[in-house]
C-alpha positions as CSV (number, residue, x, y, z in Angstrom):
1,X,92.7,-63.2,-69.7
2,X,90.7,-65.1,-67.5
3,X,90.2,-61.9,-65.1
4,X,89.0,-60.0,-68.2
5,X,86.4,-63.0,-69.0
6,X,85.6,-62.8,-65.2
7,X,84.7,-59.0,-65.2
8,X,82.8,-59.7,-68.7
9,X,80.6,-62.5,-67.1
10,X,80.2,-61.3,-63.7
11,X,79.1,-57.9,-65.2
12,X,76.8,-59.6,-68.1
13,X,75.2,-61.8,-64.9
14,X,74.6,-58.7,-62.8
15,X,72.3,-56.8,-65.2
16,X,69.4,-58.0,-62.6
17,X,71.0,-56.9,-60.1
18,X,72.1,-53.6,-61.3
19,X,68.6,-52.9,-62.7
20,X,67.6,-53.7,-58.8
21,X,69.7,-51.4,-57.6
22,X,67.5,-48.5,-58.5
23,X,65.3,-49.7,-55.7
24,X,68.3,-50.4,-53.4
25,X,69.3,-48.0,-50.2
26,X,73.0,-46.7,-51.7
27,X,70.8,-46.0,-55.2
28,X,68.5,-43.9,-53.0
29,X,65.4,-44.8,-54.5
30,X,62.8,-46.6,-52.1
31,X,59.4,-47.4,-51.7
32,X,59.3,-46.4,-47.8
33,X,61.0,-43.0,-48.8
34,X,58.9,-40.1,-47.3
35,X,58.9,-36.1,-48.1
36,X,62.2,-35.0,-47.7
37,X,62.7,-32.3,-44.7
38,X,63.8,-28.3,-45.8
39,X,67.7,-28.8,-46.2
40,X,69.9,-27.8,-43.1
41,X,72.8,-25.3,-43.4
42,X,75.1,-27.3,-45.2
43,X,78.0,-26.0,-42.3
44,X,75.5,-26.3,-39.2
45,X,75.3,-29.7,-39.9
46,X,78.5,-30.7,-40.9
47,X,79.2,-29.4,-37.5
48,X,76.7,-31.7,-35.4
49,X,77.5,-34.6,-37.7
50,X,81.1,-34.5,-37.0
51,X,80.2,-34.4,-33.2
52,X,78.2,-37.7,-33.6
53,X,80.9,-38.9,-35.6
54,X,83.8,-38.2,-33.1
55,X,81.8,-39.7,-30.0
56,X,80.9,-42.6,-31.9
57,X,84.5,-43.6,-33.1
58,X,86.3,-42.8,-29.6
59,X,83.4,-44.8,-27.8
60,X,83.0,-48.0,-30.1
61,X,85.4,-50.6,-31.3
62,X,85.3,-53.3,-34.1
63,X,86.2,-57.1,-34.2
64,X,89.6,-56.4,-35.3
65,X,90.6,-59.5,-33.8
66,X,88.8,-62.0,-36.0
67,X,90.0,-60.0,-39.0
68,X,93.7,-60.4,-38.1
69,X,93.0,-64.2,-37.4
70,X,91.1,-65.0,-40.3
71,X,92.6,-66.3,-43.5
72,X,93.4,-64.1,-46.4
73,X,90.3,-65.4,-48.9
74,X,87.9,-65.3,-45.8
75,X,85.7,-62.9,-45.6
76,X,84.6,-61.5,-42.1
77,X,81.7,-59.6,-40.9
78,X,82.2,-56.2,-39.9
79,X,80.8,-55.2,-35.9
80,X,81.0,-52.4,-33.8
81,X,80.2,-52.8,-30.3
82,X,80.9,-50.2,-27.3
83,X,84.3,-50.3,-25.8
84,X,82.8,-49.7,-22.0
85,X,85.3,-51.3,-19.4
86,X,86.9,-54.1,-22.2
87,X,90.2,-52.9,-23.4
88,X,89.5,-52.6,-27.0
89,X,91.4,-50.5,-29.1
90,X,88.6,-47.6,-30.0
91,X,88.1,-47.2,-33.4
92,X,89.5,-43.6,-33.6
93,X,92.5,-44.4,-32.8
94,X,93.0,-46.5,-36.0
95,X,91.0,-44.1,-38.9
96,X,92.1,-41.5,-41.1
97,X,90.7,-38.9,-42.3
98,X,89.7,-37.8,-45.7
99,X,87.4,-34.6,-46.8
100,X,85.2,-34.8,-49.2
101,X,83.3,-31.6,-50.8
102,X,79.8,-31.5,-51.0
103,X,78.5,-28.4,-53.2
104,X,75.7,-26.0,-51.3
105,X,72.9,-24.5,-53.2
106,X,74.5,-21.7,-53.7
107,X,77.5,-23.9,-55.7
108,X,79.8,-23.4,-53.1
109,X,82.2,-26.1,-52.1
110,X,81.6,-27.4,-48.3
111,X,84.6,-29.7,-47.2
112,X,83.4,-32.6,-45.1
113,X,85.3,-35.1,-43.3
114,X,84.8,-38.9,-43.8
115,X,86.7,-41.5,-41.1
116,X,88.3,-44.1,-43.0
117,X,89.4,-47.8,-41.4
118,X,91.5,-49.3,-43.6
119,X,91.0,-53.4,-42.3
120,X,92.9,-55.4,-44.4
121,X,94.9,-54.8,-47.6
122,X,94.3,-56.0,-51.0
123,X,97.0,-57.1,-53.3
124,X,96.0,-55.6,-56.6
125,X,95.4,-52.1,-57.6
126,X,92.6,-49.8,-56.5
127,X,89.6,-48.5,-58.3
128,X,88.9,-44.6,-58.7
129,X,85.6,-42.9,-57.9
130,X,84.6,-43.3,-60.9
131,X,85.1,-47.4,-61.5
132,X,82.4,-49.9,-60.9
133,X,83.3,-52.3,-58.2
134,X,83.0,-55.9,-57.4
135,X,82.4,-56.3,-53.4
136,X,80.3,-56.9,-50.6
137,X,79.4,-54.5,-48.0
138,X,77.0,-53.7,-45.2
139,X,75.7,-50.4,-44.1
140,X,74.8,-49.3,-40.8
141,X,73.5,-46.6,-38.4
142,X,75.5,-45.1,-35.3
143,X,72.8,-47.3,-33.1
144,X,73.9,-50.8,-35.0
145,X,71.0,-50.7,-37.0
146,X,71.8,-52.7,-40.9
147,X,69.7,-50.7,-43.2
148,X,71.0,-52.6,-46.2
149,X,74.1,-55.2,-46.9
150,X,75.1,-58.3,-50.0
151,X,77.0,-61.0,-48.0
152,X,77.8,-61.8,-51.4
153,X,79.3,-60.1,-54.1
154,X,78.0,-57.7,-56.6
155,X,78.8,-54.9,-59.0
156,X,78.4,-51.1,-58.0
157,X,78.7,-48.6,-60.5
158,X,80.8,-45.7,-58.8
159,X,79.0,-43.1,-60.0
160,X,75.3,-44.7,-59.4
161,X,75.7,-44.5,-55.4
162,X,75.7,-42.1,-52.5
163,X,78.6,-39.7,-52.5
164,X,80.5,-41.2,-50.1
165,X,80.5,-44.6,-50.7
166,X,82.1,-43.4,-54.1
167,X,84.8,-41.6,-52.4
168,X,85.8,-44.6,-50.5
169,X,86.5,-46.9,-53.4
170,X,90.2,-45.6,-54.0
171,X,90.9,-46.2,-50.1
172,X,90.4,-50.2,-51.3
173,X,92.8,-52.6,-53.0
174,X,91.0,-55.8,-54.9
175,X,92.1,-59.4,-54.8
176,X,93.9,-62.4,-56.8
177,X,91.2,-63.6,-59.1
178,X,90.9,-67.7,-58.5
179,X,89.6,-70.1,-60.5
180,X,89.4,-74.0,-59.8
181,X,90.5,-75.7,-63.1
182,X,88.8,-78.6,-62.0
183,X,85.1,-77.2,-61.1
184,X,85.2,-73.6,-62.4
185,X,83.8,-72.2,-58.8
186,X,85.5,-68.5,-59.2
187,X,87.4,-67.4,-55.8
188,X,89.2,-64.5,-54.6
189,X,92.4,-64.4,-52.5
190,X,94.2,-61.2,-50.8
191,X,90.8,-59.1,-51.3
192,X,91.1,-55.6,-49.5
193,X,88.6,-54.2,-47.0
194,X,87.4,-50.8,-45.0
195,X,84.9,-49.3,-43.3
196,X,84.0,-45.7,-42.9
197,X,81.7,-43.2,-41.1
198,X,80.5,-40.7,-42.9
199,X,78.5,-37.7,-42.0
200,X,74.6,-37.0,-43.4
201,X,76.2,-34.9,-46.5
202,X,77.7,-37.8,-48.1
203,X,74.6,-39.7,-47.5
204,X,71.1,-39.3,-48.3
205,X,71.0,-35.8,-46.1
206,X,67.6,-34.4,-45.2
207,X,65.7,-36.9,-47.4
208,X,64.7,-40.3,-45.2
209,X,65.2,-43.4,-46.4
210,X,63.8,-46.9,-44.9
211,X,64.8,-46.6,-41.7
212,X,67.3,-43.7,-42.6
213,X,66.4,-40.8,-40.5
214,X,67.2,-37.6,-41.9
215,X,70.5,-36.4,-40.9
216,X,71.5,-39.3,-40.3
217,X,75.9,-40.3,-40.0
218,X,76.2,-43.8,-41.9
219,X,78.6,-46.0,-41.6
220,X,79.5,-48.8,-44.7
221,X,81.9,-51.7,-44.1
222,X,83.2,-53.1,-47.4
223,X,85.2,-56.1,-48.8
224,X,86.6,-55.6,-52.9
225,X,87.3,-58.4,-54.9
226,X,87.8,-56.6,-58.6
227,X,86.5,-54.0,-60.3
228,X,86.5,-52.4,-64.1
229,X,87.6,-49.2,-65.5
230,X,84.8,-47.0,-65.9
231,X,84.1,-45.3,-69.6
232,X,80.2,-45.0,-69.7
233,X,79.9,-43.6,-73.2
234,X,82.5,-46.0,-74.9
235,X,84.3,-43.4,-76.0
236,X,87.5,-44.7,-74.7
237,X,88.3,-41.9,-72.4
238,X,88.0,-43.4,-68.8
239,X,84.9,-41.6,-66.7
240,X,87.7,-40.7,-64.5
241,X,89.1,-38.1,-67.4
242,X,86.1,-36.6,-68.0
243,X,85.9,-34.7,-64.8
244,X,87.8,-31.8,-66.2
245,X,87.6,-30.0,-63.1
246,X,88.8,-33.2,-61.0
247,X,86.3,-32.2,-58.5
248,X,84.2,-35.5,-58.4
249,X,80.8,-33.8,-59.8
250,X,80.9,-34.8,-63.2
251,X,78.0,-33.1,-64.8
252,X,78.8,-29.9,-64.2
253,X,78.7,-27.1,-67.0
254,X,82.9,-27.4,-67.2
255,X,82.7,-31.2,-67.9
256,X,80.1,-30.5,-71.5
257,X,83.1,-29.1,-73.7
258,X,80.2,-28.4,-76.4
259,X,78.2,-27.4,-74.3
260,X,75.2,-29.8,-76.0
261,X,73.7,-30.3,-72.3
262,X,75.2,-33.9,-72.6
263,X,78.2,-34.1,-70.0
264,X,81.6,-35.8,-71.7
265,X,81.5,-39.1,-69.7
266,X,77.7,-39.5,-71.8
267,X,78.9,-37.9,-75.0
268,X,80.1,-40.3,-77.7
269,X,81.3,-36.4,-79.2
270,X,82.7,-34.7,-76.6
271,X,84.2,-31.5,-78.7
272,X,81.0,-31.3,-81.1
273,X,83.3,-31.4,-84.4
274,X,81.2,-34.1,-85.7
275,X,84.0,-36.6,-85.0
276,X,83.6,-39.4,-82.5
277,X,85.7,-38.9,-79.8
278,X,87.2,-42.4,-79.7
279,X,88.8,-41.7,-83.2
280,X,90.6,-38.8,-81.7
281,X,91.3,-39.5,-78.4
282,X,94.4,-41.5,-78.9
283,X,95.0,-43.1,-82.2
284,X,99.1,-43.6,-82.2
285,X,98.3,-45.7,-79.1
286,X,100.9,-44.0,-77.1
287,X,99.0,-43.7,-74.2
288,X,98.5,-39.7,-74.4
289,X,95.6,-38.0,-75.6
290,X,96.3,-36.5,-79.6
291,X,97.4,-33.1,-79.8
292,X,97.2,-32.8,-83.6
293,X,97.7,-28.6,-83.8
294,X,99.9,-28.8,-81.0
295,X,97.8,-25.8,-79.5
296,X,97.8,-27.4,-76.0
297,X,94.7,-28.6,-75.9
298,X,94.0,-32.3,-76.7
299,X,92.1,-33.3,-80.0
300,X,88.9,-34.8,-79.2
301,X,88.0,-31.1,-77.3
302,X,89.6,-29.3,-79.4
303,X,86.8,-28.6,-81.9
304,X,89.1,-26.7,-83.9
């Protein structure tokens, strides 16, 4: 209860800040923006990416030390710093790696590979793609540079920032919600946090941003306290279910079962039978979506 009237307030105080975000680095929109340069081959520069990527990782290291020192509701500060002559553990030999597909012009599927860091674990469950996510993070270049960071806490939505970032979420766990009975000051223990280095394609690409070069390999550090199931139309289907396709675009032409131009995570009606998808979806409460016909495919597309 109280975590549910947390996620309700928190979210109901961030409306400023989520209207902000539009003019925020991970939204992509900002005033410093320039012309975007003629795309690169989506595979030549996956290729020199990578490279940067792989140098950077077996060449730098990161304050692991303070994280395993520090207490479990304290949050650190994420640095990198070259390993040179100190005997630090280089960061590659402690990520993982994930692809991530990134569609060409041509609507092909390009797999690219993000380095994840898992820092510390969270106690709680993770978020999908899809969620909007309580946290704090800090983005920075391969040269150290901070292009944009919250030391403290605010709401992302998951579908609302760069590709990457997104992908990332489900590698986090969130926290123990706290609240002191005596003042009210809302706390979070056991909060999970990552960082990963991601190449151009998962970022802003060829378009500059601030002091985002084009091309440029970013690299996000992030601590999550909570987040909230995703279901932008209130439809009760989570966003996450409305990617028919699973493959993480979400507006193509195979997530619009009516094909109204209106993707299902916005459509209040995703099969077009003039009946709101929430009082199809799943009335019996079972937890499964209603298959009235029994024809195999669920009620609210099923138009039938």
């Amino acid at each position: 209860m109280y975590l549910a009237n947390l996620i309700f307030e928190m979210k109901k105080s961030s409306i400023f800040f989520l209207v902000l975000l539009s003019v925020t680095l991970i939204y992509c929109e900002d005033t410093n923006r320039t012309t975007a340069e003629p795309p690169r081959d989506l595979v030549e520069q996956r290729t020199v990416d990578n490279d940067s990527l792989l140098w950077f990782l077996n060449n730098h290291y990161y304050n692991y030390e303070e994280f395993e020192s520090a207490t479990s509701d304290e949050r650190v500060e994420f640095v990198f710093n070259a390993v040179e002559d100190t005997g630090k553990t280089p960061l590659i030999d402690d990520v993982t790696e994930h692809v991530v597909q990134v569609k060409d012009p041509n609507g092909e599927f390009v797999d690219h590979t993000m380095y994840v860091l898992n820092i510390r674990d969270g106690v709680g469950a993770s978020p999908t793609i899809a969620d909007s996510v309580y946290v704090t993070y800090k983005g920075m270049l391969l040269d150290g540079t901070v292009f944009d960071q919250s030391k403290t806490q605010i709401w992302f939505d998951g579908l609302g920032i760069v590709r990457g970032f997104g992908a990332a979420m489900p590698f986090l766990e969130r926290g123990t919600y706290l609240k002191n009975p005596n003042t009210g000051v809302v706390d979070f223990d056991g909060f999970g946090s990552i960082a990963f280095f991601m190449p151009s394609a998962l970022g802003y690409y060829n378009t500059p941003s601030g002091v985002i070069a084009p091309y440029s390999p970013l690299v996000f550090a992030v601590d999550l306290y909570t987040f909230a199931v995703s279901d932008h139309d209130g439809d009760s289907v989570p966003t996450i279910d409305e990617d028919l396709n699973n493959n993480h675009y979400f507006a193509e032409e195979e997530d619009d079962t009516d094909g109204d131009g209106v993707p299902n995570y916005l459509d209040t009606d995703d099969d077009g039978d003039g009946e709101l998808t929430i009082n199809e979806y799943d009335v019996n409460g079972d937890g499964t979506p209603d298959d009235t016909d029994g024809d195999g495919i669920p009620d609210y597309l099923d138009a039938d």
